[in-house]
N, C-alpha and C positions, 0 to 999 in steps of 0.2 A: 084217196081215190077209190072209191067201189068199182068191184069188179068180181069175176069168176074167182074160186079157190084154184091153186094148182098144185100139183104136186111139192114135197118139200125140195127133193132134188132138184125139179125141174125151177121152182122160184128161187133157189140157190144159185142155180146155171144163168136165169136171168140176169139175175142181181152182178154176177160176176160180168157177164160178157157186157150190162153198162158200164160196168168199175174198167172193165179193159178201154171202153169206148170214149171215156170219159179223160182216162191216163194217158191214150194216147194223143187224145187232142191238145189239152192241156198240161199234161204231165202229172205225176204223183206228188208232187209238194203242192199245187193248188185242187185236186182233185177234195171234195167234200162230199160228206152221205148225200145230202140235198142234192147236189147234182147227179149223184149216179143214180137216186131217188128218181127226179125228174127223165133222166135219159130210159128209166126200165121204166118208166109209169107209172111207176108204186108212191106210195106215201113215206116220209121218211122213216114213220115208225116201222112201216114194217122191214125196210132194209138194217135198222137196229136192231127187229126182232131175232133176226139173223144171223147178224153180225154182233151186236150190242155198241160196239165201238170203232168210231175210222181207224182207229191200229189193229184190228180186228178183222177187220174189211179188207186193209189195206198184206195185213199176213197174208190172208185167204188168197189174194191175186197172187202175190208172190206162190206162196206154195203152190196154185194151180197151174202156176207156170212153168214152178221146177217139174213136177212130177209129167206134164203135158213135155218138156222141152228135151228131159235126161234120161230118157228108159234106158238106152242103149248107155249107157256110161254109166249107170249107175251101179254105186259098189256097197260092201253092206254096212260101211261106214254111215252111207246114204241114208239107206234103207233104217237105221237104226237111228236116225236123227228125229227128236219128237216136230220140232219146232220148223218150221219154215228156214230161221236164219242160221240154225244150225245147220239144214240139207244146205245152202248156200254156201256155207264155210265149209263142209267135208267136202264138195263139189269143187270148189275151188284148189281145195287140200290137194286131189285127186287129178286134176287137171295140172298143177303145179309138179305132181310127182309124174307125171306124162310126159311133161314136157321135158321137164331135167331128163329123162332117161332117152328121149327122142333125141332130144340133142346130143350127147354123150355117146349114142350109137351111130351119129351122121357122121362126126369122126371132128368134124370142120369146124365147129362151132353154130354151126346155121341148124334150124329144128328142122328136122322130118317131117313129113307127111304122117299125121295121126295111122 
């Protein structure tokens, strides 16, 4: 589909907010390039040129998500993590050792208020 050039950020940010638009209507196991292709108005090539691959594609949302979702929680276990599913697993890490101590200091068994 011809059109204007845009920025590389900016056709990045595109590209993701159909990948988001696409995930939520239908979910992340049937989401395809082609459709988040078609949801931004781009051609498929160029959402590969981008990404190269829907596990690719599909990282990028994830990590834009953590780093959009965690600032305030985040620790330098986080911060040191290369990959998407790793910032996922220390996130969780981090949160599981939160909550064991929330609890532990409510006295009763019940978690605290973060």
């Amino acid at each position: 589909m011809p059109g204007k050039k845009a920025a590389k950020d900016s056709r990045r940010a595109q590209i993701l907010r159909a990948g988001y638009a696409v995930a939520g209507r239908i979910g992340l196991s049937q989401l395809t390039v082609r459709l988040v292709a078609a949801k931004a108005r781009l051609s498929t090539g160029l959402v590969l040129f981008y990404f190269k691959t829907k596990q690719r594609l599909l990282s990028a949302l994830l990590s834009d998500m953590l780093k959009a979702r965690t600032p305030t929680r985040s620790t330098p276990a986080i911060a040191r993590s290369e990959s998407s599913v790793a910032r996922l697993i220390a996130l969780i890490r981090s949160e599981m050792k939160r909550t064991v101590v929330s609890v532990g200091a409510s006295g009763d068994g019940r978690r605290s208020a973060p």
